[in-house]
N, C-alpha and C positions, 0 to 999 in steps of 0.2 A: 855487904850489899846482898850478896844470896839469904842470908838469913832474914833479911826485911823483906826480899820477895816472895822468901818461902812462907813468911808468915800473912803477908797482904793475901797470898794465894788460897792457904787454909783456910782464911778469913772468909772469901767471897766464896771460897766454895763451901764451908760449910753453911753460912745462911742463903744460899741457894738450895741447898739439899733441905735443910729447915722449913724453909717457905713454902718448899716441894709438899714435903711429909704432914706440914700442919696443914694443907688445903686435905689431901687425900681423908688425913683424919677426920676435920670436917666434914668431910663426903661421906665416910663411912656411917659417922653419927647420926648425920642427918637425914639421908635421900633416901629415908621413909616419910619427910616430912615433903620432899617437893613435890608440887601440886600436878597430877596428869589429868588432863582436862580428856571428857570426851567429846568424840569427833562431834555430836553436837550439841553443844554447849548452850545453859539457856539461863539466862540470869533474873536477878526476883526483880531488878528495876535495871533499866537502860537510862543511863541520864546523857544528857546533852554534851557531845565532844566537839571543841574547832580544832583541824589538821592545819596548820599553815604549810606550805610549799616554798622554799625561797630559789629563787633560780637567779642562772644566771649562764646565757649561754649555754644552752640546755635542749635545743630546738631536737636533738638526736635520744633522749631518754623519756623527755617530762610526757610524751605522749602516755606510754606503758603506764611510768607514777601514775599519774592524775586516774589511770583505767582502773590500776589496782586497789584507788582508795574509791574511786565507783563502785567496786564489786566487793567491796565488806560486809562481809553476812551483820549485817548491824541496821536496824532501823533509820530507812532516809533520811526519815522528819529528824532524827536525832542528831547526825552529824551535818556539820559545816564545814567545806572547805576553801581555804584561802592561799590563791596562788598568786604570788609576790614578783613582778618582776624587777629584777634588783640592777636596772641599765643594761641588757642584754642588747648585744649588740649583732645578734642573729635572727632568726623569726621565731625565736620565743616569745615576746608578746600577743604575736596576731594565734600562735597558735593558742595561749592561754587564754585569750579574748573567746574563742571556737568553743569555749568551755564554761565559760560565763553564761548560766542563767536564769541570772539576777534573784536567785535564793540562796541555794544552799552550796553551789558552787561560783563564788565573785572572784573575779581576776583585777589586783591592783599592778599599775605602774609607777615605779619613785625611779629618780637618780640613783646611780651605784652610790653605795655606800658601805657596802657588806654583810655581810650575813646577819648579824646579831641586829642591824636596821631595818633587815626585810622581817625578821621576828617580831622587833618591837613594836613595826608598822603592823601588824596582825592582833597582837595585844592591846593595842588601842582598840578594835572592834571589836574584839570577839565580847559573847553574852553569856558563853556554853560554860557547865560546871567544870568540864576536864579543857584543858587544853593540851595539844603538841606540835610535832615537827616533821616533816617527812623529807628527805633529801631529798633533791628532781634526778638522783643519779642510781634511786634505789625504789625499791616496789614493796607491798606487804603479802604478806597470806593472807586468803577470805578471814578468816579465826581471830587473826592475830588482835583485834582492838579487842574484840571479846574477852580472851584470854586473860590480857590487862586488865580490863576493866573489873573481872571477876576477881584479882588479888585488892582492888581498892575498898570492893564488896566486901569482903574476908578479912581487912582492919583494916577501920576509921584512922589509923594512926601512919596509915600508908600515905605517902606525899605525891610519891612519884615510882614509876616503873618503864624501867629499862626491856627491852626486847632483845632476841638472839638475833645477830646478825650473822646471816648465814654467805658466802661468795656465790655469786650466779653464773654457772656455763666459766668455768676455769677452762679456758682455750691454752695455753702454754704454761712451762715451768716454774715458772715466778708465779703464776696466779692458783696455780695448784699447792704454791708452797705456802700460797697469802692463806687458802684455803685451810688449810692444818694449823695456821696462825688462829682462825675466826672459829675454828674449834674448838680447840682448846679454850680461847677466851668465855667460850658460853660456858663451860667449866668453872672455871675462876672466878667468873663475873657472878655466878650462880653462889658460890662461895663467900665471895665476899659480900654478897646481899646477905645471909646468913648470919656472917658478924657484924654485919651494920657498917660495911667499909667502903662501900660502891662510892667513884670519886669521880664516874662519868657519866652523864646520862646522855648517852649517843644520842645524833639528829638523826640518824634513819628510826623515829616513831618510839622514841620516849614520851610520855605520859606522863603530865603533873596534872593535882588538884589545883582547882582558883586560888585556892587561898596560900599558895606557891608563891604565886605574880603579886596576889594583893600585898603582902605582909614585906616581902623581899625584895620588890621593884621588877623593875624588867631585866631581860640579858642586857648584859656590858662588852664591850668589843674584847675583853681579856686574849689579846693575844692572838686573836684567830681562832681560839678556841673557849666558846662560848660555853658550849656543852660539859664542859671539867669545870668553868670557874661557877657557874650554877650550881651545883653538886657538890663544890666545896663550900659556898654559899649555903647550901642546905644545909650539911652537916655539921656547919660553925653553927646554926638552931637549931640544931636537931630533929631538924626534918628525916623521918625515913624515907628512903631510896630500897624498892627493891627490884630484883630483877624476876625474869616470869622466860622460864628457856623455851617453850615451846609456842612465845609467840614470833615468830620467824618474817624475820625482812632479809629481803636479799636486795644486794648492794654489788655493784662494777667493781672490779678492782683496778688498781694500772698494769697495764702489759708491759711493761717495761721498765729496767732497773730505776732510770733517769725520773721514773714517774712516781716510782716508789719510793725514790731517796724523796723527792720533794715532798711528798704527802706526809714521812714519818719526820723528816726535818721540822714540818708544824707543828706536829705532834708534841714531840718533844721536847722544842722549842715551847712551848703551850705550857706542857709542865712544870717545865724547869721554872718560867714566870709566875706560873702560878702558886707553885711552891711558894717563891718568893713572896708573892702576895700577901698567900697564908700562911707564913711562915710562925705566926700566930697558935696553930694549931698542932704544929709537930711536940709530939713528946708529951702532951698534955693529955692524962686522963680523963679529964673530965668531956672533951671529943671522943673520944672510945678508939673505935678499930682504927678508923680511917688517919686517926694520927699517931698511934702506937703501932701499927703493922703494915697499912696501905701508903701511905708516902714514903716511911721510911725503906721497905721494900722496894718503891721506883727510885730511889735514890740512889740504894745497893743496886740495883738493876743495871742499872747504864754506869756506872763505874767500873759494875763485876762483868759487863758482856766486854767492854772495851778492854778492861786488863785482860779478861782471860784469852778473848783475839788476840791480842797481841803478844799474849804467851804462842798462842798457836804459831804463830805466822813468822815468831823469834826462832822458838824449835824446825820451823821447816828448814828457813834458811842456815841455822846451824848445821840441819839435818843435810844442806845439798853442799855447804861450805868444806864439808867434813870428806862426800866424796868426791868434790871436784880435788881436796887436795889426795884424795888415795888414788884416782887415775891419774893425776898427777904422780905419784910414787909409783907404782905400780902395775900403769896403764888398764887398758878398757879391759880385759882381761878378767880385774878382780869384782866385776859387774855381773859377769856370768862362772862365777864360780861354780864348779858343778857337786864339789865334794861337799856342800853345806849337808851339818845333821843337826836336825831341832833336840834342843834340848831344853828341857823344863827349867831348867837349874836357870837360865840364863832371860826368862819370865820377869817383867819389871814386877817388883811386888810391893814396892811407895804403897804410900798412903794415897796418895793424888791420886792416880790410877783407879784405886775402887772409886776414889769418893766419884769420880770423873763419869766413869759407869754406873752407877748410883742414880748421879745428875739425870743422865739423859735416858735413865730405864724408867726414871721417873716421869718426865717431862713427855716419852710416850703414853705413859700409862695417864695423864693428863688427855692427852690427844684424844685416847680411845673413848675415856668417860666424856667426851665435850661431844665425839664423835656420835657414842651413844646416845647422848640428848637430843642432838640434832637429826640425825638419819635413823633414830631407834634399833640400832647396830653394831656390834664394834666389827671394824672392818680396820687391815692392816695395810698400806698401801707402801708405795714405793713415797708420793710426795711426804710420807714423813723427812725421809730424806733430802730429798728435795729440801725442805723447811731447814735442819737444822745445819745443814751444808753452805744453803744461799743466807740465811739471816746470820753466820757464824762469817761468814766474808762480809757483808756489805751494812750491818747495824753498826759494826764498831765507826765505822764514818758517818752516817747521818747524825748519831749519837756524840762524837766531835766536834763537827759542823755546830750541832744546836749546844752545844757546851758553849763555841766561842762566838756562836751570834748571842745567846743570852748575854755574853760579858758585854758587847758591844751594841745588844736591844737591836739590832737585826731583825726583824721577821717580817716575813715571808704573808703575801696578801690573799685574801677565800680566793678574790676573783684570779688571780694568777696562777694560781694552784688548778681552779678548775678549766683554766685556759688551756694549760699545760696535760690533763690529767685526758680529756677531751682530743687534742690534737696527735 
């Protein structure tokens, strides 16, 4: 038995450190090639975009939203916005009404039905060449559609682009730690645009061309997660996806563990189905990144976080099993020994141990370059810690949870989540 855990252990940790070193290498390669736009950015033609908005009980955020896609340094006449309410059952409608006038900003009403309905009721109207999505729980930069819109400029072969989402006004620990999470991922996310692996296209203000929606159909309810099964959708036709770091949306996080189990439970729950979906596409060359390295990566992901927690958490209780029986033998006494002398000799010197420090020297060094993208800085903080302390307790259970809701098709509904996420 120790021999099968020893080797499950090397297993997850060396293609974690793997995953680690093949992104940085990327990095290295490339990030003479990523795009830094200047502060003012001016493009050879502006073509027509619609932002749909989907809400939903929203009455406390969507004011800001709706301000901040008003104030995009982007030609009026050119964008359209469409604010959806999806059955709110607070004064979001009468405030999206406030906002409606009757051109370029219309506010519709339908019955809840979800998120991927309030989209597809948008995609029936819309006229414009681009279309997207903006959450009513997150804002953009003035820049940010420019930015985008300038990589679609820059290849015809561009489908779609992803934006950096950045955390807004991190008030507590959990939200400082979500922070160093939404760092990093613009790292990664940038990365995997690079090898043609991007498997998300966030709804905080992803960008597709029309010929997205005409070719492909509309969003499908996939789980609650609408936004991963489009982008697997792409990529099963080889649509590119890429991402653009420096157009920046900032999004709420939840303040609370309870808020964050439920949101990452969709999540992952989302994957895991989605996988299944397209299960089609794993393993197969002829998909490229996103089925030779990006799924099977989140695969090892939530396996490798969960065994290794539970490595942790096996070692502690060993660790306190061990002296509750020596003050048991020898009473409290042997707690404050005073004679202790460090000796080198006595250094754990395993393999695990490096690779362990390895891991997580890596995993900041991820942090700092996502960091740098984002705040043009590398800055050292304490919520690193935070980050790898709180997501090393409480992933391995969301990540369980949506293991056995996926057996049992469980999940978790938009409007519950942002019920829950809100109060």
């Amino acid at each position: 038995m120790s021999l099968v855990y020893t080797i499950i252990f090397y297993m997850f940790s060396f293609i974690s450190v793997y995953v680690q070193i093949f992104f940085l290498l990327t990095f290295l390669e490339k990030r003479h090639s990523i795009v830094k736009n200047p502060k003012n950015l001016e493009l050879a033609r502006y073509p027509t975009v619609t932002i749909a908005v989907p809400c939903y009980n929203e009455k406390d955020t969507i004011v800001k939203t709706v301000e901040s896609l008003l104030s995009l340094d982007y030609p009026k006449d050119k964008i359209t916005i469409f604010l959806i309410d999806d059955g709110s059952k607070d004064q979001t409608w009468e405030i999206l009404q406030s906002f409606d006038n009757g051109k370029n900003v219309r506010a519709f009403h339908k019955e809840n039905g979800g998120k991927h309905t309030a989209l597809n009721l948008a995609l029936k109207k819309y006229t414009s060449e681009f279309f997207g999505c903006l959450d009513a729980d997150s804002f953009v930069n003035d820049q940010a559609l420019k930015r985008i819109i300038k990589y679609f400029e820059l290849d015809p072969k561009t489908m779609a682009v992803a934006p950096s989402i950045v955390v807004y006004n991190p008030k507590n620990i959990l939200q400082s730690a979500q922070k160093v999470e939404y760092d990093m991922a613009i790292y990664t996310k940038k990365m995997l645009g690079f090898m043609g692996g991007i498997h998300v296209t966030p709804g905080p203000f992803s960008i597709f061309r029309r010929k997205v929606f005409d070719d492909l159909g509309n969003y499908h309810k996939a789980h609650n997660t609408e936004d991963q099964e489009i982008a697997l959708r792409m990529q099963e036709h080889k649509y590119k996806i890429d991402h653009c770091p420096d157009a920046f949306v900032y999004t709420n996080t939840p303040n609370s563990v309870i808020k964050l189990y439920r949101q990452r439970l969709r999540w992952i729950y989302g994957f895991i189905k989605n996988l299944i979906d397209y299960r089609r596409l794993l393993f197969r060359k002829k998909h490229g990144a996103v089925a030779l390295f990006t799924l099977p990566s989140g695969i090892v992901s939530i396996f490798g976080v969960i065994f290794l927690s539970l490595t942790v958490v096996i070692n502690i209780i060993k660790f306190i099993f061990t002296k509750v029986i020596q003050i048991q033998t020898i009473g409290f006494s042997s707690l404050f020994h005073l004679g202790y002398k460090f000796e080198w000799f006595f250094i754990n010197t395993k393999a695990a141990l490096f690779l362990s420090i390895i891991l997580y020297i890596l995993v900041i060094i991820s942090v700092l370059i996502g960091r740098k993208m984002s705040e043009g800085k590398v800055t050292f903080s304490i919520s690193i810690l935070y980050f790898i302390i709180i997501y090393s307790v409480i992933a391995p259970f969301w990540m369980l949870r949506a293991i056995y809701n996926a057996m049992i098709s469980k999940e978790s509904s938009w409007t519950f989540e942002r019920r829950v996420v809100k109060n």
